[in-house]
N, C-alpha and C positions, 0 to 999 in steps of 0.2 A: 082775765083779759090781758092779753098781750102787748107791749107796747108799741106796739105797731098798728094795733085797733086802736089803743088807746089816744096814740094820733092822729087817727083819723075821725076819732069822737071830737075830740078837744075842735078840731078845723071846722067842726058841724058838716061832715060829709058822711059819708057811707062806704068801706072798702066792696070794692066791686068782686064779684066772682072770679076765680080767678081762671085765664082759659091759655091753651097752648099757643105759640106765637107762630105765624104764619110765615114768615121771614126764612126761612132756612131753605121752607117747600117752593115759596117762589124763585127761590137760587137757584137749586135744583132743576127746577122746569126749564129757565131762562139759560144754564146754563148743558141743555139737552137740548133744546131747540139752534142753542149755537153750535152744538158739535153739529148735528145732523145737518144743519145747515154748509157748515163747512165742510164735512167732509161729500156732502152732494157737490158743493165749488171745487174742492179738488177732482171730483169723478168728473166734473165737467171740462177742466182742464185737461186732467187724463186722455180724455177723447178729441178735444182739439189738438193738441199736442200730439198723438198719433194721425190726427189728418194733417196736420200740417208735414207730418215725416211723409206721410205718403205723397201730399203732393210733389213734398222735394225731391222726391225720386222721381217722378217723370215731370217737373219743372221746365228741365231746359230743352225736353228732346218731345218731337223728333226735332232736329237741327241737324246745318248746315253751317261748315267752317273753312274757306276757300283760303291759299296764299292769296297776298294783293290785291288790288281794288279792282278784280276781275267779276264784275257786279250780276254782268248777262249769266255766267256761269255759274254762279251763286243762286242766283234768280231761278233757272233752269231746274238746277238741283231739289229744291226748297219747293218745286211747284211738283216735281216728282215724286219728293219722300211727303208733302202736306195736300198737299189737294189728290193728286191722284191716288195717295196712301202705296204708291209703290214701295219696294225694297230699298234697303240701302246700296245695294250692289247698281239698281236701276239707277238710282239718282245719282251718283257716283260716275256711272259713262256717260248717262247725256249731260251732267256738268263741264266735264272735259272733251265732249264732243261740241257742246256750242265753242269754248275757247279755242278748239282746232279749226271750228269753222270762219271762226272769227279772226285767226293766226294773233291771239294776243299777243300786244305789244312785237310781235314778229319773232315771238321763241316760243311760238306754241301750233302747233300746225304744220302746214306747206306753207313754198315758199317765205321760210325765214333762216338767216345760222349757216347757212353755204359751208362745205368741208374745205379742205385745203383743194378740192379736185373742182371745188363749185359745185357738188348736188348736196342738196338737203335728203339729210336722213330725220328717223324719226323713234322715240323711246315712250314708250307707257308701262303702268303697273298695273294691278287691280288687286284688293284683298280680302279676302270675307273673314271677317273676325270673328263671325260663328264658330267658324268651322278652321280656321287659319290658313285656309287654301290660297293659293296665290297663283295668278297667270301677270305674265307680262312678255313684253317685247324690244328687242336692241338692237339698234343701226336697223332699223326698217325700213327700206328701200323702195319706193313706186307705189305706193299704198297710204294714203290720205287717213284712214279712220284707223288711227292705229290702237287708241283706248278699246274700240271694238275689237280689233284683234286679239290684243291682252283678254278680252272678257273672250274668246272662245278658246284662246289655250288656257283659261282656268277651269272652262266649262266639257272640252272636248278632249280636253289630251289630261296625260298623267305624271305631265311636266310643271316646269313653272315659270322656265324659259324659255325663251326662241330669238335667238339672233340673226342677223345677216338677210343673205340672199334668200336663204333656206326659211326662214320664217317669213319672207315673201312668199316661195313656194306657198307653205301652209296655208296664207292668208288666201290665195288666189281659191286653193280647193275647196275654203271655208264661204266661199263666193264674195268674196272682196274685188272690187276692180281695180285694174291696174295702170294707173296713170303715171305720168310724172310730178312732180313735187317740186323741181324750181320754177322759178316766174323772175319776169323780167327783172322785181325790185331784188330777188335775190341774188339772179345773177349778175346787175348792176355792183351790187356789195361784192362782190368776189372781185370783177373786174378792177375797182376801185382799190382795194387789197392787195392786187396782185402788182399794179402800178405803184404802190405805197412800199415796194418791196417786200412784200407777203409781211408786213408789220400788224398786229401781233400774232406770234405762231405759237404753238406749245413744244418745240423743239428745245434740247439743253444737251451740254455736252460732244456737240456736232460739230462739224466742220465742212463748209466754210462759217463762220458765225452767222447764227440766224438770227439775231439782232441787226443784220445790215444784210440779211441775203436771203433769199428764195429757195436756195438748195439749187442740186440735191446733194444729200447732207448725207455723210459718212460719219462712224461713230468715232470721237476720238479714245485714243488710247489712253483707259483712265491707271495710273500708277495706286489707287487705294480704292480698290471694289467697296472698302465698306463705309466710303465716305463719300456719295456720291451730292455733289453742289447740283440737287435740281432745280435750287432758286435763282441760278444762272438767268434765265433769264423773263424771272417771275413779273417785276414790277411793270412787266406790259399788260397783263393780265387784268382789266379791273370789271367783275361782275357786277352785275346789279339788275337793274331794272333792263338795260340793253343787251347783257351777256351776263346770264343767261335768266331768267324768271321761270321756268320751270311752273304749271300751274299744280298745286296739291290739295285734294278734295277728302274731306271728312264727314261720314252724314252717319247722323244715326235715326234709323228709322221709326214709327208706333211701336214696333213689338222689340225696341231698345237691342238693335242689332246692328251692329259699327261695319262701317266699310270705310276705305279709304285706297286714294286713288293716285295717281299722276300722268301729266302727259306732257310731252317737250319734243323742239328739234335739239334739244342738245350744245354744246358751246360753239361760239360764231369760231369760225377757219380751224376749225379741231381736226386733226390729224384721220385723215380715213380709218372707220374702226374702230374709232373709241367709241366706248361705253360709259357712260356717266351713272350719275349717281339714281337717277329719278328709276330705271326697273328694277333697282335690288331691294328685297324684303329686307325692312330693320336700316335702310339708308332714306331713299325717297318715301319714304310711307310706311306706316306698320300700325297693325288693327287685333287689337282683344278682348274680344266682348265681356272680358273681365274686370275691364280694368279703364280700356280707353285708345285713343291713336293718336297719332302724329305724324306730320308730312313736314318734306321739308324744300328748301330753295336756294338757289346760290352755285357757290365754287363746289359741284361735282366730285369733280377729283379729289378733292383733299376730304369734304364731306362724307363720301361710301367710305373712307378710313377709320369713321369712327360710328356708323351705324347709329349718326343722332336722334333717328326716329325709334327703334330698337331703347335707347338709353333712357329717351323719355318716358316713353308707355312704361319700362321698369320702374322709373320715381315713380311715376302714378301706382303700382304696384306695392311700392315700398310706403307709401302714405302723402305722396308730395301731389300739393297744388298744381291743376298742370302750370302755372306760369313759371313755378319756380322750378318746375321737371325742364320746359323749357330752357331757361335760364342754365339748369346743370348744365344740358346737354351740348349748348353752345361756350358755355365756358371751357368744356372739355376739349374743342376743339381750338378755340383761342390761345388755351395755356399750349399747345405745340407749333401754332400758325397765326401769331399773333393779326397776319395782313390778310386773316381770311375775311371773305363775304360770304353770308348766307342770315338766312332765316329760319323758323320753325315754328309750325301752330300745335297747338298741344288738346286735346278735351278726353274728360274722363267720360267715364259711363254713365253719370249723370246729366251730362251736358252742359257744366260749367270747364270753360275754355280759357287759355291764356297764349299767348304767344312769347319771344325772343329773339332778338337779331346781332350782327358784329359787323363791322367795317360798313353801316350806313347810318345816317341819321337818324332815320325811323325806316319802320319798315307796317305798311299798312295789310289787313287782313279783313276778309269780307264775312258775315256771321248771317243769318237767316235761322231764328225761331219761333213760337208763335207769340211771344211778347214783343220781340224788334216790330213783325209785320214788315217788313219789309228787308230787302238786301241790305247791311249796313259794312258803311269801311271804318274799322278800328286802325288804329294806331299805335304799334310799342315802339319808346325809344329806345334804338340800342345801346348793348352793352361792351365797355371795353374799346368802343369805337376809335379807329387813329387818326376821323376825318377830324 
C-alpha cells in the first residue's frame, strides 16, 4: 500500500476512483462559442459598415446649392430635381428663371444694372457635368429668359457662346420674344447716375478724368505699356449685394448628375459690351460629375482672371473639402486683389458642400436636401476681409 492510500486509511476515508477532469473541455467550448460569437459581431459590423458607406454616397444628394439668400430659386430648383425627379440641367434653369423673374435683388433679370447707355443687358451659363457640355450667353439684348437661351445653345448649336446682337438673333429663331428690358426703376438709376456725373464708371486712364466727368473720354498717352495703373480709379467700385450678386445654381440630381448654372444683368453703368464673369466655363460656374462644382459671385472682372470655379472643382479633384477648395480659390484671388468682393459655393459629388467669400462680412448661401426639407440660408464668414 502506498502512502498515499495509506492516508487515506489512517483519515477513515476511501480514495475515490480516479476520473479525467472536465475543466480544460469546458474551456474549450466556452472559448468556441466566444470566437463564433465574435466573429458573427464582426460580420455584423462588416455589413453595417458597408450600408453605412453606401448610404454616404447618396446622403446628401439629390440637392441644391444657390449663391445668397435667394430662397424662391432654391425652392424652385429642389422641387424640380425632388419631387418632380427632373434632371439636373431642368432644375438648374427654372432655378434662375424664377430669380429672372423675380429681378433678384435688381441684378438678376430685366430691368436692373443700366449700362453706361441706360439699357440693361443680360449674361447666363448652363453646364452638364455629365457630359461637360456648356451653352451660355453675353451682353443679351431685348430678351428676358436668357438662362433659356443659354439651355438652347447647349442643346441646339455646336458652340458654347453667343454674344451680342447676334445671340439675340439666335434667341429670336429659337422662339424667344423680343421685348425691352429696362423699366422705369432702371432707368430712374441711370438718370440719377448720370446727374451724379456718371459716378461710378469703369473708365481708367482717360481723359478728361472720369472721376469728375462723363466723358467722352479719349485714351491718355500712357509712357510705360507694361505698367498700366488700372486701379486709377478702382475705389468707386464697391460689389456686393447691390453691384452686382450674380445668382449661381448647383443641383445634383437622383441618378448623381451635377449641373450648374448662372444668371445676371451684369455690373450697374458697365461700359457697353462688357462681358463679365458669370458666362465663362471655369469662372461663373464649373460642373464634373467626377468630382463636384462651383459657382461663383461678385467683382466679375477681376474674378474670370482667375477661373475660381475651375480652381475649386480641381481641390475637390485633388482631395480638398469643398469649404477649404472654396477658401483656396478666393485666397488666390486676394493674394493679387487684396480689395476684391466676391463669393464661391463649392459641393462635391457627394453632396457635402461648403462655401467662401472676401471683402464682406459674411456672405449667405441657400441649400435644399432631403434632410434640410426645406430652403435653408447658410452663412460663411469671410476671409481676409478689409471691412
Amino acid at each position: 500500500m502506498n502512502r498515499n492510500n495509506q492516508s487515506y486509511f489512517k483519515l477513515g476515508g476511501i480514495r475515490p476512483p480516479r476520473t479525467k477532469s472536465k475543466t480544460p473541455i469546458v474551456i474549450m467550448a466556452a472559448i468556441c462559442v466566444f470566437s463564433i460569437t465574435y466573429a458573427i459581431f464582426l460580420i455584423f459590423l462588416a455589413i453595417l459598415h458597408s450600408n453605412n458607406a453606401s448610404k454616404n454616397n447618396t446622403y446628401y444628394y439629390p440637392m441644391v446649392i444657390a449663391t445668397w439668400d435667394f430662397v424662391k430659386s432654391t425652392e424652385k430648383a429642389w422641387e424640380k430635381v425632388y419631387a418632380d425627379k427632373s434632371s439636373a440641367l431642368d432644375a438648374v434653369e427654372e432655378g434662375c428663371k424664377v430669380c429672372q423673374e423675380l429681378q433678384c435683388d435688381g441684378t438678376v433679370g430685366y430691368g436692373g444694372s443700366p449700362d453706361e447707355n441706360g439699357e440693361t443687358t443680360l449674361e447666363a451659363m448652363i453646364m452638364d457635368g455629365a457630359t461637360m457640355n456648356v451653352g451660355a450667353v453675353a451682353n443679351l439684348r431685348r430678351v428676358k429668359n436668357v438662362i433659356g437661351v443659354a439651355r438652347h445653345v447647349l442643346h441646339y448649336t455646336q458652340h458654347s457662346i453667343l454674344a451680342g446682337d447676334l445671340a439675340t438673333e439666335f434667341a429670336i429663331k429659337m422662339n424667344f420674344k423680343e421685348e425691352p428690358l429696362s423699366t422705369n426703376t432702371s432707368t430712374s438709376l441711370w438718370k440719377e447716375w448720370k446727374e451724379n456725373k456718371c459716378q461710378p464708371n469703369f473708365w481708367t486712364n482717360v481723359s478728361p478724368d472720369p472721376t469728375t466727368s462723363c466723358g467722352p473720354y479719349s485714351p491718355k498717352r500712357l509712357s510705360n505699356w507694361w505698367h498700366v495703373d488700372n486701379e486709377q480709379n478702382k475705389q468707386f467700385h464697391i460689389f456686393g449685394r447691390g453691384n452686382h450678386d450674380t445668382i449661381g445654381i448647383i443641383v445634383i440630381d437622383g441618378d448623381n448628375n451635377i449641373a450648374a448654372g448662372t444668371s445676371t444683368n451684369g455690373a450697374k453703368y458697365k461700359i457697353p459690351g462688357r462681358v463679365g464673369d458669370s458666362p465663362i466655363p471655369g469662372a461663373g460656374a464649373y460642373a464634373d460629375n467626377d468630382v463636384g462644382a462651383a459657382a461663383c459671385t461678385g467683382d466679375g472682372d477681376i474674378m474670370l482672371r482667375f477661373l475660381p470655379s475651375f480652381l475649386a472643382v480641381e481641390e475637390l479633384r485633388r482631395g480638398s473639402l469643398p469649404g477649404a477648395a472654396a477658401a483656396t480659390a478666393i485666397n488666390r484671388i486676394a493674394e493679387k486683389y487684396p480689395s476684391f468682393v466676391g463669393g464661391i459655393v463649392v459641393v462635391n459629388k457627394e453632396g457635402t458642400y461648403g462655401a467662401a467669400c472676401h471683402g464682406l462680412k459674411s456672405f449667405p448661401y441657400t441649400v435644399s436636401n432631403k434632410f434640410l426639407g426645406q430652403a435653408t440660408v447658410n452663412t460663411v464668414d469671410c476671409i481676409n476681409t478689409e471691412l
